[in-house]
Structures are given as C-alpha cells and as structure tokens.
mmCIF file of the N, C-alpha and C atoms, coordinates in Angstrom:
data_MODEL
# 
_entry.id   MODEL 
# 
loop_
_atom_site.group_PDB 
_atom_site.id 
_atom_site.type_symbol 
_atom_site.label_atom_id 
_atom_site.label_alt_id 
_atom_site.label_comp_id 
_atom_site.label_asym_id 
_atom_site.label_entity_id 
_atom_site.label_seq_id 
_atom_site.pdbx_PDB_ins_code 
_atom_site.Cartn_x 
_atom_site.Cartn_y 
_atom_site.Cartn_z 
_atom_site.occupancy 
_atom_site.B_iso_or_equiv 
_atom_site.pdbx_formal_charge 
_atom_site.auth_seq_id 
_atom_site.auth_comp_id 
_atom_site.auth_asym_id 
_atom_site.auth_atom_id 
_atom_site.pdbx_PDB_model_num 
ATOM 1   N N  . UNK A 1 1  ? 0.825   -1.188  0.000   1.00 0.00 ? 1  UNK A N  1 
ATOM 2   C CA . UNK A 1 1  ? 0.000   0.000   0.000   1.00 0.00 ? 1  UNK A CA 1 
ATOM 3   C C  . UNK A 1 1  ? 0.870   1.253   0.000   1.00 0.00 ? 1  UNK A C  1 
ATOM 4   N N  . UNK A 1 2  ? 2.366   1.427   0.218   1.00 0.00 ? 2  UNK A N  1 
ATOM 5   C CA . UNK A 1 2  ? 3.153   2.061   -0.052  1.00 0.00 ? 2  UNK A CA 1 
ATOM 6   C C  . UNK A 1 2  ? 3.278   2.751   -1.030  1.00 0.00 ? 2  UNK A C  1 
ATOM 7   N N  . UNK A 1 3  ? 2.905   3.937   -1.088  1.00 0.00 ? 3  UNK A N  1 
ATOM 8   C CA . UNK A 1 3  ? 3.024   4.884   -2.341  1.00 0.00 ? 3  UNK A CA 1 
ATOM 9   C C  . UNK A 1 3  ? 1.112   5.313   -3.103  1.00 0.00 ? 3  UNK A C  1 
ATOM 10  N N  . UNK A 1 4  ? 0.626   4.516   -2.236  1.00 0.00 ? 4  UNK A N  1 
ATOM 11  C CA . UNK A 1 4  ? -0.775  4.738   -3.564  1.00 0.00 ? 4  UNK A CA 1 
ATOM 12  C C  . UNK A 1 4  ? -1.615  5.482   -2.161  1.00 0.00 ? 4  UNK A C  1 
ATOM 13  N N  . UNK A 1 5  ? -2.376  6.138   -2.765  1.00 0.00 ? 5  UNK A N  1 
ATOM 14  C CA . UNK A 1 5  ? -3.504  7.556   -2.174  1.00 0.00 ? 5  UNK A CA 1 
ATOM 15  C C  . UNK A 1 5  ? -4.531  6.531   -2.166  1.00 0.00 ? 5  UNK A C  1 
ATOM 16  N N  . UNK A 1 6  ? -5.441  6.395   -1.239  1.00 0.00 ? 6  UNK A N  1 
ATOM 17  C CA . UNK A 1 6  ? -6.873  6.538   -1.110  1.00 0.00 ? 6  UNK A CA 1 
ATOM 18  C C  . UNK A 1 6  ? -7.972  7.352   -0.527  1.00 0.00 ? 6  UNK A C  1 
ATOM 19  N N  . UNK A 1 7  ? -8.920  7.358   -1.923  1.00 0.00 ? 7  UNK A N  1 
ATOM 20  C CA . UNK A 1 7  ? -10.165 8.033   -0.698  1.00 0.00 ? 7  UNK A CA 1 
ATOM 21  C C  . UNK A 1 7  ? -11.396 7.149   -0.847  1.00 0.00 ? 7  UNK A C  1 
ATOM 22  N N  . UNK A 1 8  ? -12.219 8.166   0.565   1.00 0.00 ? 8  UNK A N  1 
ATOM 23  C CA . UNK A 1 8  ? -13.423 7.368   0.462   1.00 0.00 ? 8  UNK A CA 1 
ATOM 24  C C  . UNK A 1 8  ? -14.407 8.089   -0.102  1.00 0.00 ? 8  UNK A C  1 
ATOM 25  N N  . UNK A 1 9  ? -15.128 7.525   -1.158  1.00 0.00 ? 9  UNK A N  1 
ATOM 26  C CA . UNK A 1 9  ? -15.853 8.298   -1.257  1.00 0.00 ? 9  UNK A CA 1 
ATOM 27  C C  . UNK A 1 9  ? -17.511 7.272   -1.663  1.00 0.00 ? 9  UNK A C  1 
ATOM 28  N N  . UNK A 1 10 ? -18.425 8.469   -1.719  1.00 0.00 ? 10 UNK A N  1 
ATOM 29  C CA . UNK A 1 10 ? -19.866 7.864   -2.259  1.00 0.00 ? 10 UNK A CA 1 
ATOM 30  C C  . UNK A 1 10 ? -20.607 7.337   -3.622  1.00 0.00 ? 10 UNK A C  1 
ATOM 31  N N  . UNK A 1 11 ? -20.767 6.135   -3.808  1.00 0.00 ? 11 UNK A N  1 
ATOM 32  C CA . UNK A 1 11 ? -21.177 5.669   -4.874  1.00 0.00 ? 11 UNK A CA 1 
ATOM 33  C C  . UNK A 1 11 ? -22.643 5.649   -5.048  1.00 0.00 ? 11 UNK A C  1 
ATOM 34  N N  . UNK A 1 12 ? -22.497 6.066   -6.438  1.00 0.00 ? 12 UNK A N  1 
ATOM 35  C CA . UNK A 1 12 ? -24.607 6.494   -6.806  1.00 0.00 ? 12 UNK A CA 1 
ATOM 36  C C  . UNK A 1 12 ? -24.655 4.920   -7.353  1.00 0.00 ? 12 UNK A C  1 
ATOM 37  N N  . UNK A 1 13 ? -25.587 4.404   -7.454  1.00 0.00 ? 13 UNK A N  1 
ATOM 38  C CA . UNK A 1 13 ? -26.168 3.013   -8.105  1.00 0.00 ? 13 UNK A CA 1 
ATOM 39  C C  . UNK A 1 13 ? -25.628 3.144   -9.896  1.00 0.00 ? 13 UNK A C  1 
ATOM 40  N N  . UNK A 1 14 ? -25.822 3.828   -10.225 1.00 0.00 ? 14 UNK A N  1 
ATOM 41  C CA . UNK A 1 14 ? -25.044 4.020   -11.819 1.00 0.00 ? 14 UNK A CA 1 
ATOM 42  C C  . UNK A 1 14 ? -23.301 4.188   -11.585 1.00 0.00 ? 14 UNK A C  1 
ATOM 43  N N  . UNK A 1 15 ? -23.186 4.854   -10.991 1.00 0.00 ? 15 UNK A N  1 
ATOM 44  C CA . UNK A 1 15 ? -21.616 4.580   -10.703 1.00 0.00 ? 15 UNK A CA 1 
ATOM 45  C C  . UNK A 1 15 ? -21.421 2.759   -10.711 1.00 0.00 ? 15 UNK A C  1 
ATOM 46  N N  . UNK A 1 16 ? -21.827 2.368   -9.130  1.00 0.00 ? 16 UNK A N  1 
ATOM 47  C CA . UNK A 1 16 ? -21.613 1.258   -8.833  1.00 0.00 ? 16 UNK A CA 1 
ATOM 48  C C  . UNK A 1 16 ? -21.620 0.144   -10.412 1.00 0.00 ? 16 UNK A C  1 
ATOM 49  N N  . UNK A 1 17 ? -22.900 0.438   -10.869 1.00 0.00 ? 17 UNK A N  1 
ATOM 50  C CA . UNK A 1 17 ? -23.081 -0.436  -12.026 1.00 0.00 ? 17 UNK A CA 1 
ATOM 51  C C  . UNK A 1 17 ? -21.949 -0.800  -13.239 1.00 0.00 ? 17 UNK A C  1 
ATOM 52  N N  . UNK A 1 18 ? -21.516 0.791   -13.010 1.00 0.00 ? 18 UNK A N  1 
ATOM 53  C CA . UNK A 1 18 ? -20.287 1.223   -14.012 1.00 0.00 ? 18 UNK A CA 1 
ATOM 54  C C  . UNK A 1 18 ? -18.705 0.444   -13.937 1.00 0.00 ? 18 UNK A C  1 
ATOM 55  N N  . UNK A 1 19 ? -19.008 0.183   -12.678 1.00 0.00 ? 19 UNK A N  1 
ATOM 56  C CA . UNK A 1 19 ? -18.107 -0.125  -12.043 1.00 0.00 ? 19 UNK A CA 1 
ATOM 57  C C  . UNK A 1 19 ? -17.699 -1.484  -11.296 1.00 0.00 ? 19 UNK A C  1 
ATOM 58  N N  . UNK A 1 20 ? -18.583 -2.259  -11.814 1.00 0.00 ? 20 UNK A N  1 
ATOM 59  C CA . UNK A 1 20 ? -18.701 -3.675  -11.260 1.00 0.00 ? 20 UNK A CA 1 
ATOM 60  C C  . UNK A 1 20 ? -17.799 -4.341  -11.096 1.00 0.00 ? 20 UNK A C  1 
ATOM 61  N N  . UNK A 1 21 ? -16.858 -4.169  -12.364 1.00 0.00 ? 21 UNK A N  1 
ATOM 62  C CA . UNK A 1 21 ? -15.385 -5.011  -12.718 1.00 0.00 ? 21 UNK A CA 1 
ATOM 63  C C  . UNK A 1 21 ? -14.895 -4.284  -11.614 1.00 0.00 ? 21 UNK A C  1 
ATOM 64  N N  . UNK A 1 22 ? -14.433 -3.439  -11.384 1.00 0.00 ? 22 UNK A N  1 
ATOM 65  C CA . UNK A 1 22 ? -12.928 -2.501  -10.413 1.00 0.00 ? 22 UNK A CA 1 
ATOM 66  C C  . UNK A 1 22 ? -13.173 -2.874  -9.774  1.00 0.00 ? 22 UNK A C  1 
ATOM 67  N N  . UNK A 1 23 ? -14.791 -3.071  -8.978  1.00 0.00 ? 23 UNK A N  1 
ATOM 68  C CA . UNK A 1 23 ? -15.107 -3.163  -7.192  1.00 0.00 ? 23 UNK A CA 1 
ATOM 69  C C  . UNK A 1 23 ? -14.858 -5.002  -7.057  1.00 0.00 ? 23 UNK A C  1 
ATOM 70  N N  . UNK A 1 24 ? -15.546 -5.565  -8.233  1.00 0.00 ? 24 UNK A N  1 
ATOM 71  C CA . UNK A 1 24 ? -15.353 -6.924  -8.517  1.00 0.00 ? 24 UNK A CA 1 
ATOM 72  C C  . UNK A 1 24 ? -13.486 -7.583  -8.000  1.00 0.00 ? 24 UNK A C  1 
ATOM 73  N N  . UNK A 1 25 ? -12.777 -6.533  -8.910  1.00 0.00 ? 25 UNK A N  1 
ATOM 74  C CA . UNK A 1 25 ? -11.378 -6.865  -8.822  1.00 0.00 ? 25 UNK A CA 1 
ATOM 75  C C  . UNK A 1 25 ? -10.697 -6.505  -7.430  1.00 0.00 ? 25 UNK A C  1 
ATOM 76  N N  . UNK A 1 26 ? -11.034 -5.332  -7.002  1.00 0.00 ? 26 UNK A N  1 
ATOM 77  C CA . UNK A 1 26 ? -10.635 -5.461  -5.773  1.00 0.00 ? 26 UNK A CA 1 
ATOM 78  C C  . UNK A 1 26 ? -11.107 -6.227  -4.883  1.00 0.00 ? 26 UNK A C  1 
ATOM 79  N N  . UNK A 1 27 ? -12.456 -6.402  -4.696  1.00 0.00 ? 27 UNK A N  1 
ATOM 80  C CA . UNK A 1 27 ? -12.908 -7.710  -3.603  1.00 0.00 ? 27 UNK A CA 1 
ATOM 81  C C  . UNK A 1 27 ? -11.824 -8.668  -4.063  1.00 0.00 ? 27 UNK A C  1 
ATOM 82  N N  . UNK A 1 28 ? -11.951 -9.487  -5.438  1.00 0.00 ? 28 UNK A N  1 
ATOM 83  C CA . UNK A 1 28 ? -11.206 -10.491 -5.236  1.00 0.00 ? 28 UNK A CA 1 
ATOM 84  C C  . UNK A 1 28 ? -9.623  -10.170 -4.956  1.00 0.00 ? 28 UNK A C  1 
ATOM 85  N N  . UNK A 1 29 ? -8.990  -9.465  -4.880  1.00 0.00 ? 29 UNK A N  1 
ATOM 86  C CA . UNK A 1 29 ? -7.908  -9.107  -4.795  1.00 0.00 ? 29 UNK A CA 1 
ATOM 87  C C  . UNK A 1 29 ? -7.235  -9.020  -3.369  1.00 0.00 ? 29 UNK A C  1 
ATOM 88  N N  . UNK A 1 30 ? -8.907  -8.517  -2.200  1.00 0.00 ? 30 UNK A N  1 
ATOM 89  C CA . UNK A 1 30 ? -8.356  -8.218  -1.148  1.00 0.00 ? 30 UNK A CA 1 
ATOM 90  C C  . UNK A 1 30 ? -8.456  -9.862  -0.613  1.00 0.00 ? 30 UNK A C  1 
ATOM 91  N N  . UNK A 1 31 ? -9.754  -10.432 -1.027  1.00 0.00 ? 31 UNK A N  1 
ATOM 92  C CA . UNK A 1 31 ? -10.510 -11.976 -0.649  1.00 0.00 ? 31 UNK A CA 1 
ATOM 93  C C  . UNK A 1 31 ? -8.892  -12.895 -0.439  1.00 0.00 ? 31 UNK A C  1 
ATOM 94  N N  . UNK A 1 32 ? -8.261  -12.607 -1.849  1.00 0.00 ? 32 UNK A N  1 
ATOM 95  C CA . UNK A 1 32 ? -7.496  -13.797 -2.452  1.00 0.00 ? 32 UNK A CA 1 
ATOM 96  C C  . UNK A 1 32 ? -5.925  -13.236 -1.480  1.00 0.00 ? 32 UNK A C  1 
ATOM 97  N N  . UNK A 1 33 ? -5.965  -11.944 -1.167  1.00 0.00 ? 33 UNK A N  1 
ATOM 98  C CA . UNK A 1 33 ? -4.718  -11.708 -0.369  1.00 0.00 ? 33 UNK A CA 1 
ATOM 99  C C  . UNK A 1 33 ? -4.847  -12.279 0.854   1.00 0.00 ? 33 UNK A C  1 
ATOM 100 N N  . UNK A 1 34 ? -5.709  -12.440 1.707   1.00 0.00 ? 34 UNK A N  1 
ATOM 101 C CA . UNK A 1 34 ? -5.675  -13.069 2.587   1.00 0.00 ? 34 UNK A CA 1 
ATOM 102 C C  . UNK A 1 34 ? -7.099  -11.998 3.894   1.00 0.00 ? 34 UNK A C  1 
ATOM 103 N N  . UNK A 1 35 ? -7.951  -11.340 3.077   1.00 0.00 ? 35 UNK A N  1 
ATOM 104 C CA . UNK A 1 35 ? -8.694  -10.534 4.079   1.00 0.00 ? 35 UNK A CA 1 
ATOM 105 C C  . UNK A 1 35 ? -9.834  -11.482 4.399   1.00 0.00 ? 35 UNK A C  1 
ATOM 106 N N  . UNK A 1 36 ? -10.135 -11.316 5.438   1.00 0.00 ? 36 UNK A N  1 
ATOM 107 C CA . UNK A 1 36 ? -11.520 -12.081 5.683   1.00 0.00 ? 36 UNK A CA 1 
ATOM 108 C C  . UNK A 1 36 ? -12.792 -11.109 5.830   1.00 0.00 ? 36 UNK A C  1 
ATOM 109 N N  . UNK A 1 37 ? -13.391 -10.619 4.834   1.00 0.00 ? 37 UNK A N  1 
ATOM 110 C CA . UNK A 1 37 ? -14.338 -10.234 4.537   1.00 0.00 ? 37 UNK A CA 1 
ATOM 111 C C  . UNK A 1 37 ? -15.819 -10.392 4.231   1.00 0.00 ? 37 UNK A C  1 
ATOM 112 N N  . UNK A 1 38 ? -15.879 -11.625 4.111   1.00 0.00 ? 38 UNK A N  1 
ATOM 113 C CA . UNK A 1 38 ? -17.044 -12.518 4.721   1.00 0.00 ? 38 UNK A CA 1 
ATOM 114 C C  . UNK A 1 38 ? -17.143 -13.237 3.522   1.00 0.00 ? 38 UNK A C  1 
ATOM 115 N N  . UNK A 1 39 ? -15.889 -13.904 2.579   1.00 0.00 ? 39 UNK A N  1 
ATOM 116 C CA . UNK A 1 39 ? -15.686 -14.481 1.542   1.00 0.00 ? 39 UNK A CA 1 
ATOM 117 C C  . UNK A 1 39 ? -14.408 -15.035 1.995   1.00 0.00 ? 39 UNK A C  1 
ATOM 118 N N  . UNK A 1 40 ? -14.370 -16.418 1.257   1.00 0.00 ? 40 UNK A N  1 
ATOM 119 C CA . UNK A 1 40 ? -13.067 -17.229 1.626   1.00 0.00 ? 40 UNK A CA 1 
ATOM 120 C C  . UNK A 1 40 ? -12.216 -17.796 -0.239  1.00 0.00 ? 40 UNK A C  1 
ATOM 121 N N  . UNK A 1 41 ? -10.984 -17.294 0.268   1.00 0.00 ? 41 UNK A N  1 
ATOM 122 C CA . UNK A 1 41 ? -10.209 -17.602 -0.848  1.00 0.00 ? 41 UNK A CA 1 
ATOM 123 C C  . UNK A 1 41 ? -10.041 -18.967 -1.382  1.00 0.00 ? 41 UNK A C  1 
ATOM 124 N N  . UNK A 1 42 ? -9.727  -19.382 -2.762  1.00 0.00 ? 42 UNK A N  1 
ATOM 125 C CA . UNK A 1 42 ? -10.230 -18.095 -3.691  1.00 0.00 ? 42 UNK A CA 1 
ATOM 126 C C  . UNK A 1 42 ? -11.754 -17.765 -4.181  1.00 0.00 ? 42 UNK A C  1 
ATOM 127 N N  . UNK A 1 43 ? -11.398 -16.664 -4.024  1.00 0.00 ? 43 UNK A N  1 
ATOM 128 C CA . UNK A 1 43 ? -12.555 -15.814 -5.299  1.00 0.00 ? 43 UNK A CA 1 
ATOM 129 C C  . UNK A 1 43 ? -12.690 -15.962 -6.320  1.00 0.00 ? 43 UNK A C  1 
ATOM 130 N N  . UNK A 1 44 ? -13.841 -16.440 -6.960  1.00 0.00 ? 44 UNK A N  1 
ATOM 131 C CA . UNK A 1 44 ? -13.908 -16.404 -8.648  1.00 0.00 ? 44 UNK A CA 1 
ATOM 132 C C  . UNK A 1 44 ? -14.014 -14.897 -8.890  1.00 0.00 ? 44 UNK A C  1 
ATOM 133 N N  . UNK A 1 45 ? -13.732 -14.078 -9.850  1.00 0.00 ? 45 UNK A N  1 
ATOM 134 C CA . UNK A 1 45 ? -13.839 -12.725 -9.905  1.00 0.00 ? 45 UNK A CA 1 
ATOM 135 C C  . UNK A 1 45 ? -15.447 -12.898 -10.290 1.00 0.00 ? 45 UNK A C  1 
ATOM 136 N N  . UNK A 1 46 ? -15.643 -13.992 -11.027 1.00 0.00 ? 46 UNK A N  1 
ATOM 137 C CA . UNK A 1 46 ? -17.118 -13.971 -11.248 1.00 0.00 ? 46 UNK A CA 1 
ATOM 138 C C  . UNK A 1 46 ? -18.083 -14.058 -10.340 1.00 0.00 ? 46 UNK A C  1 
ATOM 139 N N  . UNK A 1 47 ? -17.510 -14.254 -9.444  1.00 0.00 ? 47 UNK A N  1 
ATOM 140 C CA . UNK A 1 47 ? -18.737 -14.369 -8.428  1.00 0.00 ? 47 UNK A CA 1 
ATOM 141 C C  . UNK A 1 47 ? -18.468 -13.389 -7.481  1.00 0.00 ? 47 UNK A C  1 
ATOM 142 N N  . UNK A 1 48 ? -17.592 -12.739 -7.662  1.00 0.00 ? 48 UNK A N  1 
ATOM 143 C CA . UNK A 1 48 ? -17.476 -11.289 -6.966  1.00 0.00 ? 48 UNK A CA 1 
ATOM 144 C C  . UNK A 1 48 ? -18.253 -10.235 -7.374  1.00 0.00 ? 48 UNK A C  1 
ATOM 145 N N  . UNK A 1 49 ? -17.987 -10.144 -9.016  1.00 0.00 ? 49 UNK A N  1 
ATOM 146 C CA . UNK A 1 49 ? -18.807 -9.340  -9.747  1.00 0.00 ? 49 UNK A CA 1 
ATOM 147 C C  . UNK A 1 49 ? -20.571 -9.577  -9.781  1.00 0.00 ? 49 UNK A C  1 
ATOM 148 N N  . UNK A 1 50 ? -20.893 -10.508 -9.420  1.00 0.00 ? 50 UNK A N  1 
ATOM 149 C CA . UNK A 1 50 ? -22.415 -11.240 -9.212  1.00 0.00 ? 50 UNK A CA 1 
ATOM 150 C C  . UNK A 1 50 ? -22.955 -10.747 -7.606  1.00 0.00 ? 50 UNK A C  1 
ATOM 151 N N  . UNK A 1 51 ? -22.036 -10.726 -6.773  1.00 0.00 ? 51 UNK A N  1 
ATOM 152 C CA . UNK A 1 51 ? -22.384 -10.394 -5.520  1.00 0.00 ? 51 UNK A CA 1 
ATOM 153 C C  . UNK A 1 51 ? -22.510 -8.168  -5.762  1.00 0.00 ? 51 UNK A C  1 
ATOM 154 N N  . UNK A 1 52 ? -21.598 -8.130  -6.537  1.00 0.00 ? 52 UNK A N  1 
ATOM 155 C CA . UNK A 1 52 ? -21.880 -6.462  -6.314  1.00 0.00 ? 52 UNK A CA 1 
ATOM 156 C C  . UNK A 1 52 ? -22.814 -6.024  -7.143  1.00 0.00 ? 52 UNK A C  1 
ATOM 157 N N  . UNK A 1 53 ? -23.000 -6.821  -8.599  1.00 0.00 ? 53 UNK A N  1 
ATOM 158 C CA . UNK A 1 53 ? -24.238 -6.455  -9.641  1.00 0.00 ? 53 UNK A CA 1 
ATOM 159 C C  . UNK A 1 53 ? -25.377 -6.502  -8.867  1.00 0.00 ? 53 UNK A C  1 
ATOM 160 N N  . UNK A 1 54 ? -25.075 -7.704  -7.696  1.00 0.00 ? 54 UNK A N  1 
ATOM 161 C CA . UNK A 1 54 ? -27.195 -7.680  -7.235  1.00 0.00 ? 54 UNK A CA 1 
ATOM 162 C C  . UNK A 1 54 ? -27.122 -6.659  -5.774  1.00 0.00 ? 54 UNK A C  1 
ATOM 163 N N  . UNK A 1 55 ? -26.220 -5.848  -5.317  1.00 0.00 ? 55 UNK A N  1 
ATOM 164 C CA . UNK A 1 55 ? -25.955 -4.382  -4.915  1.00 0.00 ? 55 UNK A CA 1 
ATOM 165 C C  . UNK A 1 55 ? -26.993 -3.596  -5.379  1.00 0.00 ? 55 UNK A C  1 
ATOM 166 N N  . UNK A 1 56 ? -26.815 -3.147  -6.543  1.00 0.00 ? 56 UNK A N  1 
ATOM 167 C CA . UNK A 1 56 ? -27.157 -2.282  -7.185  1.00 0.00 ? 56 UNK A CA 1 
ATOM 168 C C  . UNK A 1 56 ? -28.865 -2.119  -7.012  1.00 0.00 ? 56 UNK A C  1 
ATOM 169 N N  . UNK A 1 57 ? -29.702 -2.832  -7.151  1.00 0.00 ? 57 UNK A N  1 
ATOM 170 C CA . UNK A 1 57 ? -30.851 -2.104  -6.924  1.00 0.00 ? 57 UNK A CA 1 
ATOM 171 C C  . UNK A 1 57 ? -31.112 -1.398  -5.427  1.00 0.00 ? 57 UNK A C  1 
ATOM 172 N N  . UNK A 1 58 ? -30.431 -2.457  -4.186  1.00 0.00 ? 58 UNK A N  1 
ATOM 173 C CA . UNK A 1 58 ? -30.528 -1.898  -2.826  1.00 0.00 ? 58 UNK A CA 1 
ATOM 174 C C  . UNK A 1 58 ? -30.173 -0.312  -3.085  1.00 0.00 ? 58 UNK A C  1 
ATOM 175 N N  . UNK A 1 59 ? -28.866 -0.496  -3.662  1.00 0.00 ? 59 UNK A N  1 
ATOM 176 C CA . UNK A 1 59 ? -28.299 1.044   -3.782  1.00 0.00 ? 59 UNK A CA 1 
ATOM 177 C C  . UNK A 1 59 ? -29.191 2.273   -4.148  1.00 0.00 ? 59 UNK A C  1 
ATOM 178 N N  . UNK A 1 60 ? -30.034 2.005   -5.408  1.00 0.00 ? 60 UNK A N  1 
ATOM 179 C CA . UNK A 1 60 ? -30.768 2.456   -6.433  1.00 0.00 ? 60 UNK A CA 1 
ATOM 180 C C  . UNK A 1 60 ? -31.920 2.613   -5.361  1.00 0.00 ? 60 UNK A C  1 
ATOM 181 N N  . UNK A 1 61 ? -32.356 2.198   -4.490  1.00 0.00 ? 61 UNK A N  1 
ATOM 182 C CA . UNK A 1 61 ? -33.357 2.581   -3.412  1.00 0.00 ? 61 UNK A CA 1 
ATOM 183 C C  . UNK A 1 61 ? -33.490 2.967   -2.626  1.00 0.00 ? 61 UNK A C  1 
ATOM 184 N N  . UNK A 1 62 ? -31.977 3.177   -2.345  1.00 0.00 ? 62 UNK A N  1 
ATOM 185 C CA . UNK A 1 62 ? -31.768 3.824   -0.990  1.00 0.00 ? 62 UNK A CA 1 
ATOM 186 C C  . UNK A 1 62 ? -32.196 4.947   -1.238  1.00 0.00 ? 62 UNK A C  1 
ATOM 187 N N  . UNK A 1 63 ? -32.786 6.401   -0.046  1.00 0.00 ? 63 UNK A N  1 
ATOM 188 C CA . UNK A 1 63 ? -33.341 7.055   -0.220  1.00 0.00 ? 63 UNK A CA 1 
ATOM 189 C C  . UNK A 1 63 ? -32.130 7.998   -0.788  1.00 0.00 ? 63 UNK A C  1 
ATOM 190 N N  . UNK A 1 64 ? -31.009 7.747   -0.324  1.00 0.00 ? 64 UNK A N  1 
ATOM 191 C CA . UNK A 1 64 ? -29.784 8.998   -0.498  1.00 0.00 ? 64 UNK A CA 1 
ATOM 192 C C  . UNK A 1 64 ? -29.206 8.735   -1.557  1.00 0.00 ? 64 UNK A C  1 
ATOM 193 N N  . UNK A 1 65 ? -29.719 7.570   -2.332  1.00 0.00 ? 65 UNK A N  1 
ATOM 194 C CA . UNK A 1 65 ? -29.232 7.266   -3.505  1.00 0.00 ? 65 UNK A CA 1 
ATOM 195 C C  . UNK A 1 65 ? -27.710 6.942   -3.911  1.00 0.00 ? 65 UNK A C  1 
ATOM 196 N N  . UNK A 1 66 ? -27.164 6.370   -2.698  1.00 0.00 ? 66 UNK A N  1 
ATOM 197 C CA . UNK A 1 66 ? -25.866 6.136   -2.418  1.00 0.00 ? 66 UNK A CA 1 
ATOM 198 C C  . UNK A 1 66 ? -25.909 4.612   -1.446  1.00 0.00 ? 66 UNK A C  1 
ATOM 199 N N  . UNK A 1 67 ? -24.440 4.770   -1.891  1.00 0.00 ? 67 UNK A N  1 
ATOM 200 C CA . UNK A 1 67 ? -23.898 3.205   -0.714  1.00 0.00 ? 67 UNK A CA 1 
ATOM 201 C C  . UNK A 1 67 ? -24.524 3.659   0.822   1.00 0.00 ? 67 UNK A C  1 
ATOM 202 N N  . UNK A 1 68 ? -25.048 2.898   1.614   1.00 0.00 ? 68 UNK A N  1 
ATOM 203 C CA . UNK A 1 68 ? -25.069 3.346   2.706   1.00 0.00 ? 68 UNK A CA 1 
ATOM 204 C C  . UNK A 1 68 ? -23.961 3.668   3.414   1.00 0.00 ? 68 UNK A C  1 
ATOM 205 N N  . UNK A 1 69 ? -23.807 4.298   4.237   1.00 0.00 ? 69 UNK A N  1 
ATOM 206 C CA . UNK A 1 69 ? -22.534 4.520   4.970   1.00 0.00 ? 69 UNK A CA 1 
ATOM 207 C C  . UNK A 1 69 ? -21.869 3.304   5.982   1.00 0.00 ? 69 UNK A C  1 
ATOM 208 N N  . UNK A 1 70 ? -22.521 1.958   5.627   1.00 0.00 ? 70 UNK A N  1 
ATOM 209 C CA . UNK A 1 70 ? -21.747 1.283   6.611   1.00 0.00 ? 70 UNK A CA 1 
ATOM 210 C C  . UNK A 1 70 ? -21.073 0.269   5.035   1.00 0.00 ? 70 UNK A C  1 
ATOM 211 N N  . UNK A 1 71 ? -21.276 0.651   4.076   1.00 0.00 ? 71 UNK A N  1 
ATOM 212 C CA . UNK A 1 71 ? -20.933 0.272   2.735   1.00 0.00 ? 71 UNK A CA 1 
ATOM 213 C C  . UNK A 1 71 ? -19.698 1.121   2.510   1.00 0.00 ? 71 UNK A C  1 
ATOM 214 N N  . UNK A 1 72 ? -18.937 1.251   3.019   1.00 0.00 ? 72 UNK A N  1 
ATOM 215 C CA . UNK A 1 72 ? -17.284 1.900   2.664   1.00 0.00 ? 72 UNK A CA 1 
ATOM 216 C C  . UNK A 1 72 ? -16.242 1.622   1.567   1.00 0.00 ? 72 UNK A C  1 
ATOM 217 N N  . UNK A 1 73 ? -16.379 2.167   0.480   1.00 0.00 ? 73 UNK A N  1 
ATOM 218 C CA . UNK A 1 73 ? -14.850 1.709   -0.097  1.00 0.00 ? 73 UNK A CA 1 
ATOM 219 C C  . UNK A 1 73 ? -14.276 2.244   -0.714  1.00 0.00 ? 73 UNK A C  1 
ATOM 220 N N  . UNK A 1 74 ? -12.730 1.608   -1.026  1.00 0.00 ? 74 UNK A N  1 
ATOM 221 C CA . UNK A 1 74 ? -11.771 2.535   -1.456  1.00 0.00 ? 74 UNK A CA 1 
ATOM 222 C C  . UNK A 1 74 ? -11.410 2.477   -2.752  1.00 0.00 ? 74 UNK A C  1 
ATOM 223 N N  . UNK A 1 75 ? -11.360 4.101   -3.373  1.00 0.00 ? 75 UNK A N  1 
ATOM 224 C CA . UNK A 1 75 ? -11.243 4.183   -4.709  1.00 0.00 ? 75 UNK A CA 1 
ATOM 225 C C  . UNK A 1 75 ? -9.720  4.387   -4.865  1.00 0.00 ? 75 UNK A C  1 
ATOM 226 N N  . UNK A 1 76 ? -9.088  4.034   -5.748  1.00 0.00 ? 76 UNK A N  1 
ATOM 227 C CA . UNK A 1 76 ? -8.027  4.427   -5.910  1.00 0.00 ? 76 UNK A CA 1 
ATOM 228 C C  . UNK A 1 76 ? -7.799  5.723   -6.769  1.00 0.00 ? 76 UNK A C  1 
ATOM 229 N N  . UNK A 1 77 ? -6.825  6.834   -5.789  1.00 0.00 ? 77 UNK A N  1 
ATOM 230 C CA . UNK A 1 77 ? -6.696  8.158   -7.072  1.00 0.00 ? 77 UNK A CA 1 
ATOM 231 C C  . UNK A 1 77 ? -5.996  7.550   -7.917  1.00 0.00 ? 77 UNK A C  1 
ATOM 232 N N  . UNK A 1 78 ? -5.366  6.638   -7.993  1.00 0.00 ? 78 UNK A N  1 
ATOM 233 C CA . UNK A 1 78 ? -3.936  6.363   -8.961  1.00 0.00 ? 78 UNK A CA 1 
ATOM 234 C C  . UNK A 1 78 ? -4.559  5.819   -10.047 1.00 0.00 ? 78 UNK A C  1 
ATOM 235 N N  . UNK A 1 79 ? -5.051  5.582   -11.108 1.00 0.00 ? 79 UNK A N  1 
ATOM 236 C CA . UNK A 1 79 ? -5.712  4.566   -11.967 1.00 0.00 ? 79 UNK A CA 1 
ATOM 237 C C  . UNK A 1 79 ? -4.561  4.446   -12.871 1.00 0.00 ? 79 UNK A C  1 
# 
C-alpha cells in the first residue's frame, strides 16, 4: 500500500453499475490476499462481480441514492 492515495468516497447506483469489474477486482484481490471479509479464498472474480451487480438495486433505493454509509470503499486516485 506504499506509495498509492486513497479516498473514500460515495457511490450512486449508476456509478456502482459502471463499475462492477474494479469493485469486482478489488474484492477479489483483497478476498485472495488473505482478508476475511465474509468471503473465503479463492474468489472467482465472477462471483465477486455477481455479488456487487445484485448491490445495485438496494443502492438504487436507498433514499440517499448512495452506498449506505456502513458500505465503505476505497477508490483508488492512482488509476
């Protein structure tokens, strides 16, 4: 994690959607490093990406139209 910026910030349900692969890749990325996140290694990326696609309507309903706030994650500035 040496050298790379993160922030946190709020995802709208079209973001999220947009974004399935990145959030997809990092779950599996953190899953497969060794985090226990309530997934056990390995991760299919496919079934990472399946767990955040069916996200998206909760998101899309929320009244604030965002991740809830106990939904946290990190974007990377560095792309």
């Amino acid at each position: 994690m040496s050298g790379t910026a993160y922030v946190v910030d709020e995802v709208t349900a079209e973001e999220l959607d947009g974004s399935v692969g990145e959030f997809a890749g990092l779950l599996t990325a953190t899953v497969d490093g060794g985090a226990s996140v309530g997934f056990l290694a390995p991760l299919d990326p496919d079934d990472s990406a399946v767990w955040w696609r069916a996200l998206v309507p909760e998101v899309a309903a929320d009244p604030t139209g965002a991740l809830r706030p106990t939904m946290i994650f990190f974007k990377s500035l560095v792309r």
